[in-house]
C-alpha positions as CSV (number, residue, x, y, z in Angstrom):
1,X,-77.6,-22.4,35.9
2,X,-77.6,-24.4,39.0
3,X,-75.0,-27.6,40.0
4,X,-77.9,-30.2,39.5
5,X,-77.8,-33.4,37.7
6,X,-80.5,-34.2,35.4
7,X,-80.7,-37.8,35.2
8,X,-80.4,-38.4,38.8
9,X,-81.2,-35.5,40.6
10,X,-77.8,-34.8,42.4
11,X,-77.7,-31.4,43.9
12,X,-75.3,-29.7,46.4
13,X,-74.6,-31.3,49.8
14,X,-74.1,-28.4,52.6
15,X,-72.2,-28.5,55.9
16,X,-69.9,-26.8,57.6
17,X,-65.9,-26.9,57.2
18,X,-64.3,-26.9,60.4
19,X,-60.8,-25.5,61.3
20,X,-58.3,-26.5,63.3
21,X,-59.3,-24.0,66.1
22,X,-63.2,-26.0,65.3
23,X,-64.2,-22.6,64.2
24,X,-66.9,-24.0,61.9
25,X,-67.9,-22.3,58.7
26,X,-70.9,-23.1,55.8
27,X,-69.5,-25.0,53.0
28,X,-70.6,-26.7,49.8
29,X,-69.7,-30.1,48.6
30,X,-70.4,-30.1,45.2
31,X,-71.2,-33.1,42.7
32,X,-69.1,-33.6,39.5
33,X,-71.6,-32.5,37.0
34,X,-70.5,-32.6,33.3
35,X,-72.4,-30.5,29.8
36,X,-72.2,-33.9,28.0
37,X,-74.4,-34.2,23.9
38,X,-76.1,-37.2,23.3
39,X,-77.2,-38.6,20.1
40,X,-80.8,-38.9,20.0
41,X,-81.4,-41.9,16.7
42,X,-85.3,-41.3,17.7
43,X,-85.6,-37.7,16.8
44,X,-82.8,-37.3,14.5
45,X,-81.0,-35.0,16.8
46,X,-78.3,-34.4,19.5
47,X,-79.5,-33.3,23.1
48,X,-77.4,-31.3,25.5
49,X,-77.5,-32.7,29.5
50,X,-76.1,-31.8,32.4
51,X,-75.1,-35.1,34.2
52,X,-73.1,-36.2,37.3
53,X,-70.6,-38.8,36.8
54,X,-73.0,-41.3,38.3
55,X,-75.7,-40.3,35.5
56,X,-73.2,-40.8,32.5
57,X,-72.7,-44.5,34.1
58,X,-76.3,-44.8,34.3
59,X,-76.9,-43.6,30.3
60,X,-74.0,-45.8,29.3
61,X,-76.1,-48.7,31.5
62,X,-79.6,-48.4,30.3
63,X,-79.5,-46.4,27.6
64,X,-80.2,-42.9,26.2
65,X,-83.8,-43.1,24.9
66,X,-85.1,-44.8,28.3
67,X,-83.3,-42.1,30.0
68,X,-84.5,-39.2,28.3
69,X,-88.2,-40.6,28.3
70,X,-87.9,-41.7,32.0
71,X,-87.1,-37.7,32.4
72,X,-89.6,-36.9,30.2
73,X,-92.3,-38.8,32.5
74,X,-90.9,-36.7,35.1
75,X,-91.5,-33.4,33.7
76,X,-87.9,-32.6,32.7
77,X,-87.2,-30.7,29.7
78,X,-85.2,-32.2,27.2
């Protein structure tokens, strides 16, 4: 399954790391994605996300169910 957020999108920043020498190489900088379950008291049942730090903060701000149908709008499977 791929490092991507699903309440805000995050994905994978790329660069390269450089070395002392400056011999550069390709490098990943990776965003703190979590496999959190949230209770959904619409449907009766618990969903499973994948979400960054920053979209925890943003569920705990607005909301589950105007996150999930925000997502839903978007086309994400929930």
């Amino acid at each position: 399954m791929s490092v991507r957020c699903q309440v805000t999108g995050k994905k994978p920043g790329y660069g390269k790391q450089v070395s002392h020498s400056h011999v550069r190489t390709n490098r990943r900088w990776l965003p703190n994605v979590q496999r959190r379950r949230y209770w959904l008291p619409s449907e009766g049942r618990w969903v499973r996300l994948q979400v960054s730090t920053k979209g925890v903060k943003t569920i705990d701000k607005r909301g589950i169910e105007s996150v999930v149908d925000e997502m839903r709008a978007r086309g994400e499977r929930v």
